[in-house]
C-alpha positions in Angstrom: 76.6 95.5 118.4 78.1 93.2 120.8 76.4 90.8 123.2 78.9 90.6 126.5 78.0 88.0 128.9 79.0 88.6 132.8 80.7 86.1 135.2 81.8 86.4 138.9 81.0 89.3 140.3 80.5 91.4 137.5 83.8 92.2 137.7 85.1 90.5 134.0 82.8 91.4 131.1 83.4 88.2 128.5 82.2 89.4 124.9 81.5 86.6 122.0 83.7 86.8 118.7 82.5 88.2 115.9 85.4 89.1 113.4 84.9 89.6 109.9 88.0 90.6 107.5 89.3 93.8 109.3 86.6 93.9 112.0 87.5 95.0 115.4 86.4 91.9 117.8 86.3 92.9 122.0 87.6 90.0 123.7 87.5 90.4 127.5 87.3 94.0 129.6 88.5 94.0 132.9 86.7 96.9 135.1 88.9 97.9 137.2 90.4 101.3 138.3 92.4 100.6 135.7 90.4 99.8 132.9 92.3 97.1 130.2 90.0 96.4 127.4 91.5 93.5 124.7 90.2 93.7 120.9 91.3 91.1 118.4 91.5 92.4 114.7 91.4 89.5 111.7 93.3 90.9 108.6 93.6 89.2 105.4 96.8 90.1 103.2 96.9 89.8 99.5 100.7 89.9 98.5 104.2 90.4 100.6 105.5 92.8 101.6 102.2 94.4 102.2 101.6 97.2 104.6 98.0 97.5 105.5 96.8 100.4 107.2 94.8 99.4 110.2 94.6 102.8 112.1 90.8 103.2 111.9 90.7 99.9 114.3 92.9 100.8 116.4 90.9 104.3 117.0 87.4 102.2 117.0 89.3 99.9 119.4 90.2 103.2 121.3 86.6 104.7 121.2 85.2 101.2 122.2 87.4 101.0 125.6 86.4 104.3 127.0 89.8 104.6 128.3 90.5 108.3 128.3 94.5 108.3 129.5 96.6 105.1 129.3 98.4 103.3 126.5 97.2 101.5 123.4 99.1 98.3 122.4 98.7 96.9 118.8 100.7 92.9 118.7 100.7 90.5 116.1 101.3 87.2 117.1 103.2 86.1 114.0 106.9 85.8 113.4 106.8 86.9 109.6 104.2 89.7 109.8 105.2 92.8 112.0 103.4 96.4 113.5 104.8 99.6 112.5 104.1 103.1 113.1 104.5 105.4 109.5 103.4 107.9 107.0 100.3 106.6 104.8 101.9 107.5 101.3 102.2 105.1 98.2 105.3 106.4 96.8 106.4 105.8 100.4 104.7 102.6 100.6 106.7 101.0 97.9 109.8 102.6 98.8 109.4 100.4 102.0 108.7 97.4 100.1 111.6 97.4 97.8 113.7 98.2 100.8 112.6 95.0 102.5 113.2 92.9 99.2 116.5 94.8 99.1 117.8 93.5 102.6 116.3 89.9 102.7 115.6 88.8 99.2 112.7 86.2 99.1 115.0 83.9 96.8 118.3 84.3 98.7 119.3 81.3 100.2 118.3 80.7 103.7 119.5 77.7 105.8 115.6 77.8 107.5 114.2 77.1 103.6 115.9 73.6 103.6 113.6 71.3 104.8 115.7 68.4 103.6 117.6 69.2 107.2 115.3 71.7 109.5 113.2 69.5 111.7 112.3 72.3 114.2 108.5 74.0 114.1 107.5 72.1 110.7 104.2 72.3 109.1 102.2 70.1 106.1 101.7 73.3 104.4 105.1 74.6 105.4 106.6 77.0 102.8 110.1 78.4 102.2 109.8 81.8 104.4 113.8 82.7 105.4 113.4 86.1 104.3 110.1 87.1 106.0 111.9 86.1 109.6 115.1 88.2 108.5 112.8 91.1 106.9 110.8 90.8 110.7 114.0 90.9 113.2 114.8 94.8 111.4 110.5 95.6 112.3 108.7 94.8 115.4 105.6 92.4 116.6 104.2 95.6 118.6 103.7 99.6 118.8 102.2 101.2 121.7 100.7 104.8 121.2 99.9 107.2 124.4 96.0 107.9 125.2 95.3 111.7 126.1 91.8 112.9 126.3 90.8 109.5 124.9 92.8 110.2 121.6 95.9 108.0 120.4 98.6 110.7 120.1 99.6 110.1 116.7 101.1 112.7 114.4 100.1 114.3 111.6 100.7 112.1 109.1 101.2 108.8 111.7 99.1 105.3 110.5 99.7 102.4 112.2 100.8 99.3 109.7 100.5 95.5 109.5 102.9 94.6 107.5 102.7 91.0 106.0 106.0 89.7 105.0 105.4 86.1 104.2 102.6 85.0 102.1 98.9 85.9 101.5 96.5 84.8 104.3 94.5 85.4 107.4 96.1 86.7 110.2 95.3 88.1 113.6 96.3 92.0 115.5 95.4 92.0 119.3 94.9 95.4 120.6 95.1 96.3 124.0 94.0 99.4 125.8 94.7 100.1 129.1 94.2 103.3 131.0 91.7 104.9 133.1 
């Protein structure tokens, strides 16, 4: 499935991108004692809010590591996009939503929206995104579940989210497991 290619001493296993739209893609495994396995996940949203359930990759990612105790980490790099830990439901789901659009309204005004005087971190395709940073500050950029028996300890009903708050696009989850 993957084709890892070794340098050094064997000791850092290097394994070749190959992301598709949800795919789980190993980066780099360190073998060690303790073992720390990095898997980058490319998501593409299709509205905001949006709260994609990415829990199967995170368990593939989990499975793929070997890693039978330790931690699992799920980041997203992005400011407007966040990770969150809750109950797959769609009542739920929309609940969340509206709550989101409730607390930062996308057409509030926002002082970062005026490009006429922000200067700071400007784009060409820069678009007005005040209320995804506000929505973001109340989430999180990370969750980190326990490992036991090689199993992410989540609870019953538990899924792990990326939730897009800005706009539709591509965007990337890195997933690090670390553990022995």
């Amino acid at each position: 499935m993957f084709d890892p290619e070794v340098r050094g001493e064997g000791k850092t296993v290097i394994r070749q991108q190959m992301s598709q739209n949800g795919s789980l893609t190993p980066m780099r495994t360190l073998d060690t004692p303790l073992r720390i396995c990095n898997f980058q996940i490319t998501l593409e949203s299709i509205k905001a809010p949006e709260f994609m359930d990415m829990t199967d990759q995170v368990l593939a990612s989990v499975a793929e590591s070997g890693v039978t105790m330790g931690n699992v980490l799920i980041y997203s790099r992005h400011t407007t996009a966040a990770i969150k830990i809750n109950e797959m439901e769609p009542l739920l789901l929309q609940d969340l939503e509206r709550t989101l659009e409730h607390i930062a309204p996308r057409d509030a005004d926002y002082r970062h929206n005026d490009f006429t005087v922000r200067t700071v971190n400007m784009n060409e395709d820069e678009c007005p995104n005040g209320h995804a940073h506000c929505q973001h500050l109340l989430l999180s950029t990370s969750e980190t579940i326990p490992i036991i028996g090689g199993v992410p300890q989540l609870g019953m009903y538990q899924r792990v989210f990326f939730v897009e708050l800005d706009h539709p696009r591509q965007r990337e989850v890195f997933v690090q497991v670390m553990g022995v």
